[in-house]
DOKELO-856265 format. One record per residue (C-alpha): y, x, z. Coordinates in pm, 1 decimal, padded with zeros to 6 digits. Layout:
<nodes>
NODE      north       east         up
NODE          Y          X          Z
...
</nodes>
This chain:
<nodes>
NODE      north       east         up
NODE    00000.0    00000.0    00000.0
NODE    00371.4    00112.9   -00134.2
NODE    00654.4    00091.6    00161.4
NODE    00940.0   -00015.3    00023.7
NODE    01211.9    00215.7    00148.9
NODE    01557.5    00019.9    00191.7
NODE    01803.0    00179.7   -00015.0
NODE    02186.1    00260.5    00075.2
NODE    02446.6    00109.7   -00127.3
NODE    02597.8    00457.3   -00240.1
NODE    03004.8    00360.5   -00213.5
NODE    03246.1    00413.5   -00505.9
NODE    03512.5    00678.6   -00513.4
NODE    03764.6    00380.3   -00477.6
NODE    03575.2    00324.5   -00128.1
NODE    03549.4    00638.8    00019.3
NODE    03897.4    00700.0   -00040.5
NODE    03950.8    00358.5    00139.7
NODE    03796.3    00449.6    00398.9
NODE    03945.9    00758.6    00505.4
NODE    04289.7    00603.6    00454.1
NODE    04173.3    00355.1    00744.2
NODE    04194.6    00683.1    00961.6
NODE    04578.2    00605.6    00904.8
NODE    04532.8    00293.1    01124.7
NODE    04605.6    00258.4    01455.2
NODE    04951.4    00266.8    01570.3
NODE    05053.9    00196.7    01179.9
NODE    05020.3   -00083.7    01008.8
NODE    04910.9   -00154.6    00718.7
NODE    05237.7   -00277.2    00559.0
NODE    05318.4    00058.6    00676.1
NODE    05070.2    00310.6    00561.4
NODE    05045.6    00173.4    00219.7
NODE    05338.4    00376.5    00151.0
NODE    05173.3    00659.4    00235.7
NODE    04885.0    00658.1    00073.7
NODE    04983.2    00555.1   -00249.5
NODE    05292.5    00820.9   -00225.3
NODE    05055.1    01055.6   -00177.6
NODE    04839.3    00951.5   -00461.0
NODE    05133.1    00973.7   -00680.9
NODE    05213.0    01319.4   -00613.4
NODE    04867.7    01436.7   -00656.3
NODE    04894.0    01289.1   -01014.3
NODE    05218.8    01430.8   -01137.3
NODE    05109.3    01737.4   -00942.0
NODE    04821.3    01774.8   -01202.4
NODE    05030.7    01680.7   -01536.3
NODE    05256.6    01926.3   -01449.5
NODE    05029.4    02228.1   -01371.3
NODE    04866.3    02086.8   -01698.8
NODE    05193.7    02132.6   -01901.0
NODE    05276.6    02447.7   -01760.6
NODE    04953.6    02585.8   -01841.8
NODE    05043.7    02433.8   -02204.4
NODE    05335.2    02615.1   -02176.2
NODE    05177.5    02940.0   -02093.1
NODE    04953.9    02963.6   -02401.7
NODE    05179.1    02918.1   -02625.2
NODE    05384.2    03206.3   -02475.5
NODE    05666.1    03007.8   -02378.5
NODE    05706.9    03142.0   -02028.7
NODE    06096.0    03138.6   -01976.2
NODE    06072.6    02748.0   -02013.9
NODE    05803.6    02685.6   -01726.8
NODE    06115.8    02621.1   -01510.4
NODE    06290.9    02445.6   -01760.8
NODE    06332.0    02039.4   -01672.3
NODE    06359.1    01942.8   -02063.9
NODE    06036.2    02146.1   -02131.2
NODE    05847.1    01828.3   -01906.0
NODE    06044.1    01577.2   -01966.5
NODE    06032.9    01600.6   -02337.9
NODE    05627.1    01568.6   -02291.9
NODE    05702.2    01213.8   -02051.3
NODE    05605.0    01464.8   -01770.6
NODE    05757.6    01498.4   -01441.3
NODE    05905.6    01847.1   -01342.8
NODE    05789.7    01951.8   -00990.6
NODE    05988.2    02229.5   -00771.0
NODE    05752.6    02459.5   -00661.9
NODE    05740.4    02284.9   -00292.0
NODE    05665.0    01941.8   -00458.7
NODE    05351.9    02068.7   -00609.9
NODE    05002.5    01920.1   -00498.7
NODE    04942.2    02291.3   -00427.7
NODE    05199.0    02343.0   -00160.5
NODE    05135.2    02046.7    00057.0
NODE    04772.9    02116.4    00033.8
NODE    04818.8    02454.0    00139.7
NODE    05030.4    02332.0    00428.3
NODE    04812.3    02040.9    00511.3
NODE    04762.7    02184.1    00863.0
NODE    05086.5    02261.3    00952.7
NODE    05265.9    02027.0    01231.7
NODE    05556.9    01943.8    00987.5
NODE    05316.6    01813.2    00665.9
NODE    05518.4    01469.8    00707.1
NODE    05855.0    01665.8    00683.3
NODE    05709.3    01838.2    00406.1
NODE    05638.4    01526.2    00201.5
NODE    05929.4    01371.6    00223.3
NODE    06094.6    01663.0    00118.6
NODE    05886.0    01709.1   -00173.7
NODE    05916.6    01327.2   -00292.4
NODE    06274.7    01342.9   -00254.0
NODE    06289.7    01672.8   -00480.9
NODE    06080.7    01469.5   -00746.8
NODE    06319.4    01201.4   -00741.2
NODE    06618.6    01447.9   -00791.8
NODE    06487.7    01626.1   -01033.2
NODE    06372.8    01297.2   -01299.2
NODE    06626.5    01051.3   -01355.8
NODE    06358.1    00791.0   -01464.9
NODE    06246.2    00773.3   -01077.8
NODE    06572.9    00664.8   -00952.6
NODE    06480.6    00463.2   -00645.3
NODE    06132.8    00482.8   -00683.1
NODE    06028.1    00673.4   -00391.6
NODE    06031.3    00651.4   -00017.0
NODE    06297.8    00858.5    00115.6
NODE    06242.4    01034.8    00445.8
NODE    05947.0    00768.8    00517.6
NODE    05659.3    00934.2    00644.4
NODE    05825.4    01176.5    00899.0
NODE    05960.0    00854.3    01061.7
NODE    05588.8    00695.3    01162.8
NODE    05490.2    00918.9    01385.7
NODE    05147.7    01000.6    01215.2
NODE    04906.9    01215.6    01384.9
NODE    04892.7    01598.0    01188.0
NODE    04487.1    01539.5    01184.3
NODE    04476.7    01208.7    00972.7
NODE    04726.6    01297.8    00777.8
NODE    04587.3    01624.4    00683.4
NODE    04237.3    01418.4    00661.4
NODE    04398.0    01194.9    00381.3
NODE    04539.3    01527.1    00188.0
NODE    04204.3    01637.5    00164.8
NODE    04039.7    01295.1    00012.9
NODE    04311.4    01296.4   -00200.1
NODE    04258.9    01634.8   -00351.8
NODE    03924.6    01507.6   -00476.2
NODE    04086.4    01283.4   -00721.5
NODE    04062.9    01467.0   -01054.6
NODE    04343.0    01316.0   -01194.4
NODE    04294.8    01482.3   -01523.1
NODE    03925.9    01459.3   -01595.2
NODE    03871.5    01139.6   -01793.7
NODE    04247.9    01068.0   -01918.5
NODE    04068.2    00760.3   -02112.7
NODE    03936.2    00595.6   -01801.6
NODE    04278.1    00587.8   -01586.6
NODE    04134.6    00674.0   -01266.5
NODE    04486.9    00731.5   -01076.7
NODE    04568.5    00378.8   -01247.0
NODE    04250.1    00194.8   -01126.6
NODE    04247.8    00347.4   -00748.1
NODE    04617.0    00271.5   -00719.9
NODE    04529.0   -00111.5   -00845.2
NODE    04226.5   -00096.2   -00620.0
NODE    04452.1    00003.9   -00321.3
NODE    04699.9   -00236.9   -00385.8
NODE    04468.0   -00494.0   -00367.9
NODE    04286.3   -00385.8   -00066.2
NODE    04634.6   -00366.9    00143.1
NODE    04720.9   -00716.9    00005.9
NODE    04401.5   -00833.5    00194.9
NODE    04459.8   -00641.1    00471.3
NODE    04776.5   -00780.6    00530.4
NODE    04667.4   -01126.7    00410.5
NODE    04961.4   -01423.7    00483.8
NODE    05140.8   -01169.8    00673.0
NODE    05306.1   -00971.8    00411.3
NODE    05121.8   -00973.8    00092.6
NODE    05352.6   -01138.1   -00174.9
NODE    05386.6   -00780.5   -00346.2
NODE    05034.9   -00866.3   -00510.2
NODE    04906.4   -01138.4   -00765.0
NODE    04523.6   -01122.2   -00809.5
NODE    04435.4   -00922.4   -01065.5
NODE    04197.3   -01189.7   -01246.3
NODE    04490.1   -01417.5   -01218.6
NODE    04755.6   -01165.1   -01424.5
NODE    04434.9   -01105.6   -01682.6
NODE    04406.4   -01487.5   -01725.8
NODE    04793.6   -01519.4   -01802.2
NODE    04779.3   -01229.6   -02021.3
NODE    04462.6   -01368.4   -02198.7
NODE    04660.5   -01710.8   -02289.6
NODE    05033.0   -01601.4   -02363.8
NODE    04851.6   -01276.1   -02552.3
NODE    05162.8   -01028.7   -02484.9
NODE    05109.9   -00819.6   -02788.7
NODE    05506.3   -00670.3   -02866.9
NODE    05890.0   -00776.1   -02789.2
NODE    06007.3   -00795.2   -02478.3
NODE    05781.7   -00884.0   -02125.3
NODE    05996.0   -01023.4   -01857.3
NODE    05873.3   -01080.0   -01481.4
NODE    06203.4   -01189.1   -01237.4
NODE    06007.0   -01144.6   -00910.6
NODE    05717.3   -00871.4   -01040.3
NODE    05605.0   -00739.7   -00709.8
NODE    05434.3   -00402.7   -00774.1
NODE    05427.0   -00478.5   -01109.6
NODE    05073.2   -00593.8   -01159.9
NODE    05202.2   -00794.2   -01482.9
NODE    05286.8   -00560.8   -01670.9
NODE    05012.5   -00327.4   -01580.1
NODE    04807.2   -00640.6   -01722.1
NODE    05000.7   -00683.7   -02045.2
NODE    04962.0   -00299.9   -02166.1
NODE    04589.7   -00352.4   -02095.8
NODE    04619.1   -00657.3   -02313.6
NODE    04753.9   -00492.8   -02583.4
NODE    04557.3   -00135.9   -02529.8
NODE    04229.1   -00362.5   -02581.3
NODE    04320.7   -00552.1   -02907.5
NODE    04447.9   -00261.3   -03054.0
NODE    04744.8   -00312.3   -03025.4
NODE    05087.2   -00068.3   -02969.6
NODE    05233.5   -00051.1   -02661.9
NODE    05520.5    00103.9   -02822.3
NODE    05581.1   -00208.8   -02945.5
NODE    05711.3   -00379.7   -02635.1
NODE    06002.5   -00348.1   -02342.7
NODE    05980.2   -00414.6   -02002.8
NODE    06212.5   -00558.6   -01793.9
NODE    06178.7   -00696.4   -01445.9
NODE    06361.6   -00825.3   -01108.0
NODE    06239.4   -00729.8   -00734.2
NODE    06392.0   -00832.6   -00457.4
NODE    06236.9   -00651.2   -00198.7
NODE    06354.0   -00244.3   -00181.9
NODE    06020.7   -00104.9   -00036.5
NODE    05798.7   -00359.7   -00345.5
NODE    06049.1   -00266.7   -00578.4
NODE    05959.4    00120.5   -00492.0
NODE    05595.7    00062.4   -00541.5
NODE    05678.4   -00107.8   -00860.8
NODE    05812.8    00203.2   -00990.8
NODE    05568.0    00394.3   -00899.7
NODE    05256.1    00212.5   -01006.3
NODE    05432.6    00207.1   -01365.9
NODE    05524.7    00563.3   -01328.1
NODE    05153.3    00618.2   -01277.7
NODE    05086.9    00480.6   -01617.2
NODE    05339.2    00626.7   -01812.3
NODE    05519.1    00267.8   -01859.3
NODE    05891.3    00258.9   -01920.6
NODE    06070.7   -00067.6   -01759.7
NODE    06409.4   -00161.0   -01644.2
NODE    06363.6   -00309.8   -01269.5
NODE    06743.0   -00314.6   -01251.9
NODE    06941.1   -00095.2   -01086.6
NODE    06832.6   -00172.5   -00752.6
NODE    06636.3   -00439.6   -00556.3
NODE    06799.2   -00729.5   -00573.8
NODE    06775.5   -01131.4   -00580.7
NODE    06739.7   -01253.3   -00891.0
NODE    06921.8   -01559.4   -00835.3
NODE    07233.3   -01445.0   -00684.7
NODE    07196.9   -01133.2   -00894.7
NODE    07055.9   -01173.4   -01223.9
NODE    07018.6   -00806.7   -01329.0
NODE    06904.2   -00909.1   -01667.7
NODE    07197.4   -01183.5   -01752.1
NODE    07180.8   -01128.2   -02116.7
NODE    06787.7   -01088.8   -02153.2
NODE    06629.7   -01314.4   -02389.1
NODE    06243.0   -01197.6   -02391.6
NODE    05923.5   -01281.0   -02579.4
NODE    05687.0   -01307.9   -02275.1
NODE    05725.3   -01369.0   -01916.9
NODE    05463.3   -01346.3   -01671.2
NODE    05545.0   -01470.8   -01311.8
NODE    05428.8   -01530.3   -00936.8
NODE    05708.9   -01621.8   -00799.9
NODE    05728.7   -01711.6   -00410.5
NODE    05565.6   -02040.6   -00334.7
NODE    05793.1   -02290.0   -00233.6
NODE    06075.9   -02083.1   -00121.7
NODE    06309.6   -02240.0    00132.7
NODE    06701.7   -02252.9    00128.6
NODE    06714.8   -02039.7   -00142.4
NODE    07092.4   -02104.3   -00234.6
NODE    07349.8   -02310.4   -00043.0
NODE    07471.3   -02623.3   -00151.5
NODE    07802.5   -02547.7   -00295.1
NODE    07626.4   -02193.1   -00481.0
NODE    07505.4   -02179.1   -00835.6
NODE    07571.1   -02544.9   -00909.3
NODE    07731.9   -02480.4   -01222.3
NODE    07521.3   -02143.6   -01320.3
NODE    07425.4   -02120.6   -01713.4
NODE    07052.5   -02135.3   -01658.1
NODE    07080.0   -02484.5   -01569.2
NODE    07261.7   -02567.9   -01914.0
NODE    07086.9   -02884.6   -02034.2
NODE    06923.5   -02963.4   -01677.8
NODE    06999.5   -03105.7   -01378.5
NODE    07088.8   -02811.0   -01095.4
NODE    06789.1   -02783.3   -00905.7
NODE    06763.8   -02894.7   -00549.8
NODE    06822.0   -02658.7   -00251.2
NODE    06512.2   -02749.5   -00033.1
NODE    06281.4   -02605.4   -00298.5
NODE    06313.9   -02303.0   -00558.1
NODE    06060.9   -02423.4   -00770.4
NODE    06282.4   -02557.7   -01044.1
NODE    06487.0   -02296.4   -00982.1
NODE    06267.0   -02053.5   -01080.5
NODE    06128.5   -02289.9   -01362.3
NODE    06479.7   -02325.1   -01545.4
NODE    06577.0   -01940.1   -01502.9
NODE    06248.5   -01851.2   -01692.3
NODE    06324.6   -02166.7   -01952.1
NODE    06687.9   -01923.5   -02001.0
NODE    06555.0   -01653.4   -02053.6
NODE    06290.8   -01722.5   -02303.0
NODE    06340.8   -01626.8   -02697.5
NODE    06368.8   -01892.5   -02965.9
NODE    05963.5   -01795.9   -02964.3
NODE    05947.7   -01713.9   -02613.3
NODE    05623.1   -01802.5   -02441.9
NODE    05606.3   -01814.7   -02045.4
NODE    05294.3   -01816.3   -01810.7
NODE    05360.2   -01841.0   -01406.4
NODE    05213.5   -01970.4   -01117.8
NODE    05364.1   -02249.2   -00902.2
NODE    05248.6   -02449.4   -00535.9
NODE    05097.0   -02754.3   -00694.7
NODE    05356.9   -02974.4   -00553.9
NODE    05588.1   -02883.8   -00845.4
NODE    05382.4   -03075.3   -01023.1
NODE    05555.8   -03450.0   -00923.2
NODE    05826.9   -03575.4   -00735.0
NODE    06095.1   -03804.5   -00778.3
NODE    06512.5   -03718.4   -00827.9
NODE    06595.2   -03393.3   -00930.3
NODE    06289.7   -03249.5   -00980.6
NODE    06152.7   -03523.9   -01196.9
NODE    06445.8   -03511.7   -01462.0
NODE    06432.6   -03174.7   -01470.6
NODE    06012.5   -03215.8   -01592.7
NODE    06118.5   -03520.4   -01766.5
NODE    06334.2   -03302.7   -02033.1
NODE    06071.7   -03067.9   -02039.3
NODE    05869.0   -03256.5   -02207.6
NODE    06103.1   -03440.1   -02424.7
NODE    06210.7   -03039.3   -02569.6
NODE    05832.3   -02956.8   -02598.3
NODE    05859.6   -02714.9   -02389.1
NODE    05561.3   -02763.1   -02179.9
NODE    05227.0   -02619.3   -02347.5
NODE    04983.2   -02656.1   -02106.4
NODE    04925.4   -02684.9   -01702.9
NODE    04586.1   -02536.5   -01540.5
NODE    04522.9   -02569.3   -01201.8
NODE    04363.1   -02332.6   -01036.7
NODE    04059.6   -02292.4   -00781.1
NODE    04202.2   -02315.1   -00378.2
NODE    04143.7   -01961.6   -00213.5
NODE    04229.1   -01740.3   -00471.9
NODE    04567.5   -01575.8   -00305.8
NODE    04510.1   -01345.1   -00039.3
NODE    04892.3   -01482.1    00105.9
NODE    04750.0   -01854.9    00072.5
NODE    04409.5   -02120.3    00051.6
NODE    04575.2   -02396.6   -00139.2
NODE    04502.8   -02476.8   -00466.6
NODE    04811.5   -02352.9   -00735.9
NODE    04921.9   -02419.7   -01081.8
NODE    04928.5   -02215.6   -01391.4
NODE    05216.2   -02329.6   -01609.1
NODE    05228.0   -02243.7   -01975.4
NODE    05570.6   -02300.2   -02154.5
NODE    05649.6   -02227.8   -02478.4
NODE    05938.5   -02238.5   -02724.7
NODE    05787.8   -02306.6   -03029.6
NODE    05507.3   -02529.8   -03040.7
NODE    05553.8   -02577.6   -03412.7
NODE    05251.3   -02492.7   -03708.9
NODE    05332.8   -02105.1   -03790.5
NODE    05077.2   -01810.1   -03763.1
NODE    05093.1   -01505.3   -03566.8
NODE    04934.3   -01181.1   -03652.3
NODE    04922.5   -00866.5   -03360.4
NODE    04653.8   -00624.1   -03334.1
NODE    04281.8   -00755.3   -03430.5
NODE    04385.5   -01099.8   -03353.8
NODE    04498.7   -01392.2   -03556.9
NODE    04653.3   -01712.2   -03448.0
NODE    04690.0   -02015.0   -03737.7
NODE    04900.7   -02267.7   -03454.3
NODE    04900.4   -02627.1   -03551.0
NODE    05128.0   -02850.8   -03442.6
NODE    05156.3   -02935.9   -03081.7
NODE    05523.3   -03046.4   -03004.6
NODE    05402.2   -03366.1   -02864.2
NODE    05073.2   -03268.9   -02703.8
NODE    04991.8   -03111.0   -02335.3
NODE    04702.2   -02917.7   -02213.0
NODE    04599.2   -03046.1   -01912.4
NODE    04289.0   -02804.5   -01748.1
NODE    04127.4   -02822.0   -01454.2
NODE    03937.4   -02514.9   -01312.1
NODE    03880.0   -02557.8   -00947.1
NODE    03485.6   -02542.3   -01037.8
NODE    03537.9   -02224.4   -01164.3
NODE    03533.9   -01898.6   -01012.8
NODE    03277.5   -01646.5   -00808.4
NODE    03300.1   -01462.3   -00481.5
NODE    03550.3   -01237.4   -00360.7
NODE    03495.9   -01076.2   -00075.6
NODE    03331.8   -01309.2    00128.9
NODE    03614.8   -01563.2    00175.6
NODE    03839.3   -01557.2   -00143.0
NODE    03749.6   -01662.5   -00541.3
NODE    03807.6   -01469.1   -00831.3
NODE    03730.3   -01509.7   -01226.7
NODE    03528.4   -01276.7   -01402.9
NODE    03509.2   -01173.3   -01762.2
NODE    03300.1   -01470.5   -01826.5
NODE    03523.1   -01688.2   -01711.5
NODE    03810.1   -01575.8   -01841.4
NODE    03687.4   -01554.5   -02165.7
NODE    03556.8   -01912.9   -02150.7
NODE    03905.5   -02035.8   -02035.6
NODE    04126.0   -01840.2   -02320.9
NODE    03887.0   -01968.2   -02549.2
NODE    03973.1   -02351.9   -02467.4
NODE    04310.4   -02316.0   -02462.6
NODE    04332.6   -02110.0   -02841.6
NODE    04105.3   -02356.1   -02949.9
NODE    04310.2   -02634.5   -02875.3
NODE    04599.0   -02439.7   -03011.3
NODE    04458.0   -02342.9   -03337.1
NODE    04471.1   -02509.1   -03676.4
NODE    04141.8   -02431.3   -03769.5
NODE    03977.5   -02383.8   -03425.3
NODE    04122.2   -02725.1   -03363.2
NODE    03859.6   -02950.7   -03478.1
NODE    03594.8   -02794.4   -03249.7
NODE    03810.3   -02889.9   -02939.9
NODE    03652.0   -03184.9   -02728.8
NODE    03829.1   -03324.6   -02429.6
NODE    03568.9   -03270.0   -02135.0
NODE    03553.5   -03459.0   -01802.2
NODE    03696.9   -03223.4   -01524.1
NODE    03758.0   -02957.3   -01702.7
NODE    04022.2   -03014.8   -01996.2
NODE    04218.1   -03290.0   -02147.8
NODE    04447.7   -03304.8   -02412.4
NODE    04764.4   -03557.4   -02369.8
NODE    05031.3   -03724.1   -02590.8
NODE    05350.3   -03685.7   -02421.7
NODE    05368.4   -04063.1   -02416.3
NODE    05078.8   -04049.7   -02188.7
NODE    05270.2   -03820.0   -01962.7
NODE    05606.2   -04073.8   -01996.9
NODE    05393.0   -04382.9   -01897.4
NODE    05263.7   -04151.9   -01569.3
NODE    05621.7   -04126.7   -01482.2
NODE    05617.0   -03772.2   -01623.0
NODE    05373.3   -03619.5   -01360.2
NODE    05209.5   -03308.9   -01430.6
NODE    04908.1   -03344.4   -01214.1
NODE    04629.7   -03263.8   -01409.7
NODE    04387.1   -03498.8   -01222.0
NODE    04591.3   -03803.2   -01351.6
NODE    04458.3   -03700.8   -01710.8
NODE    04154.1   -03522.8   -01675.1
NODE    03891.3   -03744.8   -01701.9
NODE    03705.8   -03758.3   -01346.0
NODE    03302.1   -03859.9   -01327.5
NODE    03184.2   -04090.9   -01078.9
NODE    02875.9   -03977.9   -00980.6
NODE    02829.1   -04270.6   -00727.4
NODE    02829.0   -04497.8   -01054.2
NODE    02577.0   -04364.0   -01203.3
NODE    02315.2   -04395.2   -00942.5
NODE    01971.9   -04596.9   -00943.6
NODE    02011.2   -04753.4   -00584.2
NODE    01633.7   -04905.4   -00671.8
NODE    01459.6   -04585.8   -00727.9
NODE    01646.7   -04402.1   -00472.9
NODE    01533.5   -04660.3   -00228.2
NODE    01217.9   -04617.5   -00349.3
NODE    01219.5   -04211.7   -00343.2
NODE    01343.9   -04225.9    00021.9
NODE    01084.8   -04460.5    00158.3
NODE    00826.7   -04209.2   -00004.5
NODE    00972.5   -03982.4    00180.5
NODE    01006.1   -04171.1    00506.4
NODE    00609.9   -04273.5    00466.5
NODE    00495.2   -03909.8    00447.6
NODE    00731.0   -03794.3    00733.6
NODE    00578.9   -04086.7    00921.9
NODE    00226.6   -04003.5    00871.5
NODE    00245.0   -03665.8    00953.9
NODE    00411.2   -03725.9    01238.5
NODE    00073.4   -03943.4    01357.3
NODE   -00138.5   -03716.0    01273.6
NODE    00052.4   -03419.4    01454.4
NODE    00005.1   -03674.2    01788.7
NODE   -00341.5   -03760.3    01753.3
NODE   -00429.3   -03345.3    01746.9
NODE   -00176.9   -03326.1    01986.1
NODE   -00349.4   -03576.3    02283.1
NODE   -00718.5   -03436.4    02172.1
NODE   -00603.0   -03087.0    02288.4
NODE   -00532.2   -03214.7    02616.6
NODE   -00846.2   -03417.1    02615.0
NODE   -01119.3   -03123.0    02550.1
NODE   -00868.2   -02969.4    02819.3
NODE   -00964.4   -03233.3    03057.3
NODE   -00621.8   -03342.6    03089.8
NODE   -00642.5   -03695.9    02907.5
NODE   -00359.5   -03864.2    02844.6
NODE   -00316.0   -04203.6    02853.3
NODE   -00052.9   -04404.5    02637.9
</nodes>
């Protein structure tokens, strides 16, 4: 006979850098020591292009420019003082003042490379109080990381996404609005198919959309020369790990000059862009005072939205900003899906401009900051027949101005861990797939409406329902109750009953002739 021998789950370089930046923990939390991590995970990156382009630089026998900033720059590389280099701090990894050392050598990066302008923590980690040991710990882990190795597979990129997800479920409702899940981005970036123009995002967190959007285009073979970025934070210590995690990556992006509020300071007044991907806050409270922004230009058209709610707020400065073929995908709390007064005239003229293109709703417990169930709003400004070619993909639209997508997905989904749901590949692939369908001229014909999962609607449908958005008021919805044979259920459960019954007689007749051959007979 074979024993099996249990086997140990070996755990991913992602993981077992994870877990020796839990060492951090203690005193620090993890809102904190985010920042420290991923600094130090960008230094060890542009640590490694630049010894890379010096070496360059070397054999080619070009040694009087190995201190020259335009030499770097010129090759969209960082140039690194000598006591910002990977190799200094982890030769002084031991030393009492590594934290003073850091922050010294992040602040000389950000000197030195205009295009890092507010992108890194200044005189941060010598202010936590971190113990020499842990610190030194985390240098070492760190140094693993061969930045360099695989430049196809992005390994800086994908532990600096895994981390960022990791601390946004670590800090769960607390504090983690800096992070949209990353199935979540892929799905938007799957339907609105970013492919060139410019990508907007006017609350983009650590900039997980547009991470998304170059993947987008990087898979269909697309250029991602071919787009802009541009982007609103409002939050100075997100809007820092924004820059980074696009620094990372080699992504260009205006975030504005510095982090701001997008409503009170629209950074990007004269931005009219071809995408825009968006998470903004859910349900954000007194978000301007009565008498402020009541006349503002990105109402034009609409009523002003209401102060109790920035919802429509966000809605209409998204509807402003979009191109004359501008296509929008963001996520919204559910309830800005009906209502009366403001709200509903605003969604009422939506619909009458064709503006709205289709509304998913998505599974509860997919936000590490939330368990309710949100929306996925598509908008678009042109919902007229015209084809689009980008990449390896085709799209032959049909006309749609007076049809909405309604799509309901809170079957969908698989495991995350433990407690939260995420879509995979399949999934996502299954969803896109609906919703070109339904757009396509071709494709069209193969589109069915299918009970709680997708309908299609004529905007008079939506005017007779008082111009709700809720997909469950369209979305055909089984009865399951209906459909069963009370007869022959009857029948199956007094089977059942019979059996349980009998066996239970039979279990008390062995039962009393135990205690009978025992000489303890009892009597009923």
């Amino acid at each position: 006979m074979v024993k099996k021998v249990a086997t140990k789950k070996q755990k991913s370089f992602e993981e077992t850098l994870w877990d020796s930046a839990n060492k951090l923990r203690g005193g620090v939390e993890p809102s904190e020591y985010k920042h420290v991590v991923l600094s130090l995970i960008f230094l060890k990156f542009v640590s490694d292009m630049f010894e890379e382009r010096k070496q360059e630089l070397l054999d080619e026998g070009k040694d009087m420019m190995v201190d020259m900033v335009e030499a770097y720059t010129m090759k969209n590389v960082f140039y690194l003082p000598e006591t910002s280099r990977w190799s200094f701090i982890q030769a002084n990894a031991k030393q009492d003042d590594i934290a003073i050392k850091i922050d010294t050598a992040l602040y000389q990066i950000e000197k030195n490379n205009k295009a890092l302008k507010g992108a890194l923590p200044d005189n941060y980690l010598s202010g936590l109080g971190l113990k020499q040991s842990s610190l030194s710990a985390l240098i070492d882990t760190i140094d693993n990381i061969q930045t360099q190795a695989d430049k196809e597979q992005d390994l800086v990129g994908r532990v600096y996404e895994y981390f960022l997800g990791k601390f946004a479920l670590s800090e769960g409702k607390k504090k983690g609005e800096f992070y949209t899940p990353k199935s979540i981005v892929k799905l938007i970036a799957e339907l609105i198919e970013p492919y060139n123009g410019k990508i907007y995002d006017p609350c983009c967190g650590s900039g997980g959309m547009f991470v998304q959007s170059m993947k987008f285009i990087t898979q269909h073979r697309g250029n991602t020369k071919d787009v802009s970025i541009y982007g609103q934070e409002q939050t100075n210590a997100t809007y820092k790990l924004a820059k980074m995690n696009l620094a990372i990556r080699g992504i260009s992006a205006n975030l504005g000059a510095v982090a701001d509020d997008t409503f009170s300071k629209d950074q990007h007044q004269d931005l009219k862009a071809d995408y825009i991907m968006a998470n903004p806050p859910f349900n954000l409270k007194d978000w301007r005072a009565d008498d402020e922004l009541t006349d503002d230009p990105r109402w034009a058209g609409y009523t002003t939205p209401p102060t109790s709610n920035a919802n429509y707020g966000w809605i209409l400065h998204m509807v402003s900003k979009l191109s004359e073929n501008g296509v929008a995908g963001f996520i919204l709390a559910n309830g800005a899906l009906s209502g009366d007064g403001g709200e509903k005239a605003i969604r009422r003229r939506m619909v009458e401009n064709n503006l709205v293109e289709a509304v998913i709703i998505l599974p509860r417990s997919m936000f590490f900051t939330t368990d309710i169930s949100v929306t996925l709003w598509i908008l678009n400004k042109n919902k007229k027949a015209h084809d689009v070619k980008h990449g390896d993909l085709a799209r032959y639209y049909r006309d749609r101005q007076d049809e909405i997508l309604f799509m309901d997905l809170r079957q969908e989904g698989i495991p995350l861990e433990k407690k939260y749901i995420q879509f995979d590949e399949e999934i996502i692939g299954k969803i896109a797939n609906t919703f070109h369908t339904w757009q396509q001229t071709l494709a069209s014909e193969e589109y069915q409406n299918i009970p709680e999962y997708c309908y299609s609607a004529h905007k008079d449908e939506v005017a007779k329902k008082g111009y709700s958005l809720v997909p469950s008021k369209y979305i055909e919805f089984v009865n399951r109750d209906e459909n069963i044979d009370f007869d022959a259920k009857m029948a199956d459960l007094q089977q059942e009953f019979s059996e349980l019954l009998k066996a239970e007689e039979e279990s008390k007749s062995d039962l009393l002739d135990v205690f009978k051959e025992l000489g303890y007979e009892i009597k009923l």
